[in-house]
MARSETI-293711 format. One record per residue (C-alpha): residue number from 1; x, y negated, z negated; residue in three letters. Coordinates in steps of 0.001 Angstrom, whole numbers, plus 500000, padded with zeros to 6 digits. Layout:
N
+-----+--------+--------+--------+------+
! seq !     px !     py !     pz ! type !
+-----+--------+--------+--------+------+
! NUM !      X !      Y !      Z !  ALA !
...
+-----+--------+--------+--------+------+
***
This chain:
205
+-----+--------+--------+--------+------+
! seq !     px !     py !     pz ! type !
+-----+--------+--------+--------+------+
!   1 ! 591891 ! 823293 ! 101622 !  UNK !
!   2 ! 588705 ! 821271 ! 100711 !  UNK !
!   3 ! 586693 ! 824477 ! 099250 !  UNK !
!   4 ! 589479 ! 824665 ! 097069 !  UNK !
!   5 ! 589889 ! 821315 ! 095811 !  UNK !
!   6 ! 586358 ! 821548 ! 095380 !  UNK !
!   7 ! 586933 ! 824522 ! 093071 !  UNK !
!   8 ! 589934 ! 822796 ! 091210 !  UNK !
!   9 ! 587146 ! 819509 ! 090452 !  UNK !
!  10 ! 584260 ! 822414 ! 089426 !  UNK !
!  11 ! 586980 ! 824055 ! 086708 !  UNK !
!  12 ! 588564 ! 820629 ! 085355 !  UNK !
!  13 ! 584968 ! 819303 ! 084876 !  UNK !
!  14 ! 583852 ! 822359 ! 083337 !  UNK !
!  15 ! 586942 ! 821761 ! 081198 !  UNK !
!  16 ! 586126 ! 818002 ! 080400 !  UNK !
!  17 ! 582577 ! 818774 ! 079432 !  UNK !
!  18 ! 583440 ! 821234 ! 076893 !  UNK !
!  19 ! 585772 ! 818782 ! 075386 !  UNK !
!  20 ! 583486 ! 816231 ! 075230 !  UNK !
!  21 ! 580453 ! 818164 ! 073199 !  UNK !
!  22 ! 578829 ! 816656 ! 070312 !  UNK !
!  23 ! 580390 ! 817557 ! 067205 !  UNK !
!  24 ! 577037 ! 818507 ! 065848 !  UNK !
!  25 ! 576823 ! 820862 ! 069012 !  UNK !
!  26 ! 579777 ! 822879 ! 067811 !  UNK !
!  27 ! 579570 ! 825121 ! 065066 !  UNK !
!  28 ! 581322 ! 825217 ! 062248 !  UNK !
!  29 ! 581730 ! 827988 ! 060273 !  UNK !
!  30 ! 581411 ! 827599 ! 056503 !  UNK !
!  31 ! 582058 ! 830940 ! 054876 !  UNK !
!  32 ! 584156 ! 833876 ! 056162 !  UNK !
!  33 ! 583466 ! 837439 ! 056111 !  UNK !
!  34 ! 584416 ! 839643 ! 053453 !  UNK !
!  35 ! 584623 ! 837390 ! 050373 !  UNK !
!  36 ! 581854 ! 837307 ! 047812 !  UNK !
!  37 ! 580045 ! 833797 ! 047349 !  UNK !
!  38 ! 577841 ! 832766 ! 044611 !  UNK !
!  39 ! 574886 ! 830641 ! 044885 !  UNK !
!  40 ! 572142 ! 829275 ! 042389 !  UNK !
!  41 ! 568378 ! 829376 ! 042559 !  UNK !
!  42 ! 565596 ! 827316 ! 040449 !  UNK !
!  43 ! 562060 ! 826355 ! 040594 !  UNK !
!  44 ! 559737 ! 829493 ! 041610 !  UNK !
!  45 ! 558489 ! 831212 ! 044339 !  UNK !
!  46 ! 559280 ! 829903 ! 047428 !  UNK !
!  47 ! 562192 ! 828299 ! 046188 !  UNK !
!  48 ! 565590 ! 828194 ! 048438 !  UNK !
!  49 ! 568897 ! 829365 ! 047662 !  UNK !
!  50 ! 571531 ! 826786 ! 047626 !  UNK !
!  51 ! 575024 ! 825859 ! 046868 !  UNK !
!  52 ! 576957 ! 824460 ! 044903 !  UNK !
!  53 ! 574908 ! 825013 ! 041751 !  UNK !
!  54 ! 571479 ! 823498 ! 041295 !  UNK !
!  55 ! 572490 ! 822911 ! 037592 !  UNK !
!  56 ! 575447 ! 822777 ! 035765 !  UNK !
!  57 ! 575965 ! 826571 ! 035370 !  UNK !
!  58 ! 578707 ! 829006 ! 035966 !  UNK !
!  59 ! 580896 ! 827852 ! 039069 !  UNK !
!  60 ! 579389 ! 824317 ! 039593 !  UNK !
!  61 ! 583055 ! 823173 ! 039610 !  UNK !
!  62 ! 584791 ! 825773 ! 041176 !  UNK !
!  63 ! 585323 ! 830115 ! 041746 !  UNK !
!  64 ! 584226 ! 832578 ! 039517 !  UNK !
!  65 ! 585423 ! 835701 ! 038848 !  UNK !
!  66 ! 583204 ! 838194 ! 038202 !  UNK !
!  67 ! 583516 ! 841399 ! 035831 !  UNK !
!  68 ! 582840 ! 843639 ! 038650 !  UNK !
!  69 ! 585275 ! 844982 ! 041554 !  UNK !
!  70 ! 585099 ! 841977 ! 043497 !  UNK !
!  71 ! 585617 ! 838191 ! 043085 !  UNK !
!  72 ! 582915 ! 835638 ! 044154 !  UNK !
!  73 ! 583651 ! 832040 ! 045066 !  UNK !
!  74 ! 581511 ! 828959 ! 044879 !  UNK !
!  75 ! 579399 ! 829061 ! 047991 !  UNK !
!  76 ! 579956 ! 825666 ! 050218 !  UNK !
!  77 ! 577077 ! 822793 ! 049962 !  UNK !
!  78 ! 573593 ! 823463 ! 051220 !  UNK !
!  79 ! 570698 ! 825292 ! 051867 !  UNK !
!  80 ! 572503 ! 827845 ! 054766 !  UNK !
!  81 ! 575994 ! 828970 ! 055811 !  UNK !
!  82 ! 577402 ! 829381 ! 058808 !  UNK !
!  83 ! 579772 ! 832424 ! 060413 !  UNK !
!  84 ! 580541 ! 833335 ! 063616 !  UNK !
!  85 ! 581046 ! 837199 ! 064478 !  UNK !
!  86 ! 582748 ! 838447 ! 067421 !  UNK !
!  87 ! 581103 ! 841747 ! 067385 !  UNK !
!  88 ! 578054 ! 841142 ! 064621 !  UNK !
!  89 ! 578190 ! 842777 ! 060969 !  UNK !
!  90 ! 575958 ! 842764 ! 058128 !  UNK !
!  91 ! 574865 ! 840798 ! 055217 !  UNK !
!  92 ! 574776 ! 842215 ! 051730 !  UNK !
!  93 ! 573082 ! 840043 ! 048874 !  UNK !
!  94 ! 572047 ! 840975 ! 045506 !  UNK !
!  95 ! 570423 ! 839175 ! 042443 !  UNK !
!  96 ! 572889 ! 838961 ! 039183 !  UNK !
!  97 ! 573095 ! 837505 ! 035617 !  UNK !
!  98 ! 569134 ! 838424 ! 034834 !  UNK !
!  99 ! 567290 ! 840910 ! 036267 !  UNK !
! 100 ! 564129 ! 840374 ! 037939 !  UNK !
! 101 ! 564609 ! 837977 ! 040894 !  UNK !
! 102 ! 563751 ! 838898 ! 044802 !  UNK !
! 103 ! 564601 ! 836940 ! 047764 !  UNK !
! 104 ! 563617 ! 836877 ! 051394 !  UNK !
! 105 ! 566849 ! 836008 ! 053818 !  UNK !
! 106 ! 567211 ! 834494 ! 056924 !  UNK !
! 107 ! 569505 ! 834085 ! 059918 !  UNK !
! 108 ! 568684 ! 831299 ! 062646 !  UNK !
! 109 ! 565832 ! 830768 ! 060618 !  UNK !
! 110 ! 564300 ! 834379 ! 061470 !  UNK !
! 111 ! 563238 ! 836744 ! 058528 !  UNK !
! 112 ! 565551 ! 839435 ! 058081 !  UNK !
! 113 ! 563655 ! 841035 ! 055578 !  UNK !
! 114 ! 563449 ! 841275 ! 051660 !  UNK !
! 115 ! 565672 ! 842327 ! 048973 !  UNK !
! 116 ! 564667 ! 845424 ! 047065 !  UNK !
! 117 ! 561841 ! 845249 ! 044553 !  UNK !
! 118 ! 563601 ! 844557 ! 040952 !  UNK !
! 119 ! 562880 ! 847017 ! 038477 !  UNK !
! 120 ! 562685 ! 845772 ! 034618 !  UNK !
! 121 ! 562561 ! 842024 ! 034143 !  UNK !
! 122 ! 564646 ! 839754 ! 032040 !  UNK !
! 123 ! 567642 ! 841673 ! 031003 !  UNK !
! 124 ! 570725 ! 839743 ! 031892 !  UNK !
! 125 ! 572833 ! 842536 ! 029279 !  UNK !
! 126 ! 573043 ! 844735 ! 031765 !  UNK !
! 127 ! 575679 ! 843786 ! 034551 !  UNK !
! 128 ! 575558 ! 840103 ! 033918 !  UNK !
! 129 ! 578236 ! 838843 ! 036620 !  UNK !
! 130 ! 579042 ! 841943 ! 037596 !  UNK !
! 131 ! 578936 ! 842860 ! 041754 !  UNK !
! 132 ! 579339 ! 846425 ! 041644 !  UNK !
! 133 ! 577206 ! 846709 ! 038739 !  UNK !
! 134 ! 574008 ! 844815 ! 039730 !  UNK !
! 135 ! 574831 ! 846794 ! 043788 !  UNK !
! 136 ! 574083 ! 849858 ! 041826 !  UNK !
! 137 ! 571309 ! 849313 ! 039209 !  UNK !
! 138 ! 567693 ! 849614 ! 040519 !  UNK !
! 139 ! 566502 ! 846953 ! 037815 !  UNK !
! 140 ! 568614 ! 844108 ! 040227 !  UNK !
! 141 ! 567681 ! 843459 ! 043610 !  UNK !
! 142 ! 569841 ! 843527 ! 046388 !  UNK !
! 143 ! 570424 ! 844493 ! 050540 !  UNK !
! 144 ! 571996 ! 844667 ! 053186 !  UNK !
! 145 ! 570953 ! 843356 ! 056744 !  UNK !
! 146 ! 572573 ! 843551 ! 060050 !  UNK !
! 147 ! 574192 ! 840655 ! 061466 !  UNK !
! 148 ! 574168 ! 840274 ! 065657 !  UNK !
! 149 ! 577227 ! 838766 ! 067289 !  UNK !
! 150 ! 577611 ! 835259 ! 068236 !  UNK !
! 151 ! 576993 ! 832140 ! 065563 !  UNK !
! 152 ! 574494 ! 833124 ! 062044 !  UNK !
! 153 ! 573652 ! 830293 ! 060232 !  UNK !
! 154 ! 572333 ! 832431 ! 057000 !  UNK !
! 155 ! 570071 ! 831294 ! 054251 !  UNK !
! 156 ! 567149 ! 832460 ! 051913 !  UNK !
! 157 ! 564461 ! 832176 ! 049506 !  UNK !
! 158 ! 562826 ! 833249 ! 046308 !  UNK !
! 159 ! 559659 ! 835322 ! 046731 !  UNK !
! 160 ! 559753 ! 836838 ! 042938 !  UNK !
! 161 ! 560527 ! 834877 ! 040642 !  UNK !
! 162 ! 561909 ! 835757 ! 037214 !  UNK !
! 163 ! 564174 ! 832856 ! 035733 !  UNK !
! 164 ! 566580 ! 830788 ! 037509 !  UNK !
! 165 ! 570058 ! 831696 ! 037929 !  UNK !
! 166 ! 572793 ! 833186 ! 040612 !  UNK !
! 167 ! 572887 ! 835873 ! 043099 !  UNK !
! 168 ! 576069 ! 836698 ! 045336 !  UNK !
! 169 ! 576151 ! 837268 ! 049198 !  UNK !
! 170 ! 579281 ! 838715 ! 051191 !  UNK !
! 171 ! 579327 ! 838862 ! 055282 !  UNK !
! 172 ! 581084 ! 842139 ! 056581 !  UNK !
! 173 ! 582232 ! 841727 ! 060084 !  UNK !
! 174 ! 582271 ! 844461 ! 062645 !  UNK !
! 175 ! 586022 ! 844921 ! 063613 !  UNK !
! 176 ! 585195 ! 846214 ! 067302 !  UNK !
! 177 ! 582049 ! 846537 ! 069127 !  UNK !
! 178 ! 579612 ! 850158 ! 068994 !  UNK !
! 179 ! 581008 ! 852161 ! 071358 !  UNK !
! 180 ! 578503 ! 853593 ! 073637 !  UNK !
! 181 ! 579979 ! 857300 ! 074229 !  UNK !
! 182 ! 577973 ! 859432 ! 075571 !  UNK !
! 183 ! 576580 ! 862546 ! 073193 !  UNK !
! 184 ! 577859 ! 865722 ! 073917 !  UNK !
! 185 ! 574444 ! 867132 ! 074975 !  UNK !
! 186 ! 574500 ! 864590 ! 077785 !  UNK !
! 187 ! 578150 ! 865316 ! 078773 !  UNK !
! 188 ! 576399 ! 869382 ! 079032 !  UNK !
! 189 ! 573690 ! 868282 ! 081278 !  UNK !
! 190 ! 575670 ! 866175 ! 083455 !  UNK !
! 191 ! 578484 ! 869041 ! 083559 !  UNK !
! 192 ! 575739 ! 871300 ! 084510 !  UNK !
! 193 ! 574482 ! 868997 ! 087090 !  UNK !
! 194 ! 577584 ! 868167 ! 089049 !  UNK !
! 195 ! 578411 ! 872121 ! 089125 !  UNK !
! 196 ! 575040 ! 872496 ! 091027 !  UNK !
! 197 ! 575794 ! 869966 ! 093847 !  UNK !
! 198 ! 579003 ! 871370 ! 094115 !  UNK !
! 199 ! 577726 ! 874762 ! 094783 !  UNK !
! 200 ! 574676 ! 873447 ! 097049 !  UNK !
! 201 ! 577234 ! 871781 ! 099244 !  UNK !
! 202 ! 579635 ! 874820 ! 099432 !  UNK !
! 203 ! 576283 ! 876861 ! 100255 !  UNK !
! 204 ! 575542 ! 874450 ! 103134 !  UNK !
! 205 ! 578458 ! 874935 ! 104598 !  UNK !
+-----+--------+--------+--------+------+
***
């Protein structure tokens, strides 16, 4: 009877503690995954990407939608965003309005690497707003990095620097986790394998 009560305290202060966490301990996400967000740059190399707009441009006071195939919304306040992904994903960013722009990004404050190298600088005729446009034209940067699972505060900053203006950012989440089957060669070898203990044993006998 006591090792149990003792159990029932261990569980209901396990229970109390978690209630009783910081708020700044918890995290809160502040984007989901698979909607497009827009967020504004300035200033020059080095500079950070933040939200809502660093001047009074396109979607200071509210969503946007793009020409492309997919809407973007005014990303929340701030120099990062939060999501939480139950089985990780990946983050896809790419530079619009004028070409030319390049950004490093970030998640937990590690590098995940750089967009692509823009091609020709300064034309904002070509895809303007447009998602699926600027995805597919060389002359925009963009990329795609993978997300782990858990909490990824993301954020990011300019390392070429043509003009100041907007780039968009979507999180796609993993619906399950990687299944870890085993290849078919392996399934062979193993097959192979078991057949050969089975017929050593037999032998023995």
């Amino acid at each position: 009877m006591g090792l149990r009560c003792i159990l029932l305290a261990g569980a209901a202060a396990g229970v109390l503690g978690t209630m009783s966490l910081p708020a700044w301990a918890v995290p809160v996400d502040t984007i989901v995954s698979n909607q497009w967000y827009t967020a504004q740059f300035s200033s020059s190399i080095g500079g950070n990407i933040s939200g809502p707009g660093l001047s009074s441009g396109i979607g200071v006071n509210g969503p946007i939608t793009p020409s492309g195939t997919a809407d973007a919304i005014l990303a929340p306040e701030g120099m990062s965003w939060t999501i939480t992904l139950a089985y990780g994903g990946y983050l896809t960013v790419t530079d619009v309005e004028t070409s030319g722009d390049q950004f490093e990004m970030f998640n937990n404050g590690i590098s995940l690497g750089t967009t692509s190298t823009p091609g020709e600088a300064g034309d904002d005729t070509e895809c303007g707003e447009n998602i699926s446009c600027a995805l597919n034209n060389p002359d925009y940067s963009s990329g795609t990095f993978l997300l782990p699972a858990g909490t990824n505060v993301i954020s990011g900053q300019v390392v070429a620097f043509y003009s100041s203006g907007d780039l968009n950012f979507v999180v796609q989440a993993n619906s399950a986790p990687p299944t870890d089957a085993p290849e078919p060669a392996t399934m062979t070898v193993l097959g192979a394998g078991l057949a050969g203990l089975g017929f050593a044993r037999r032998r023995k006998r």
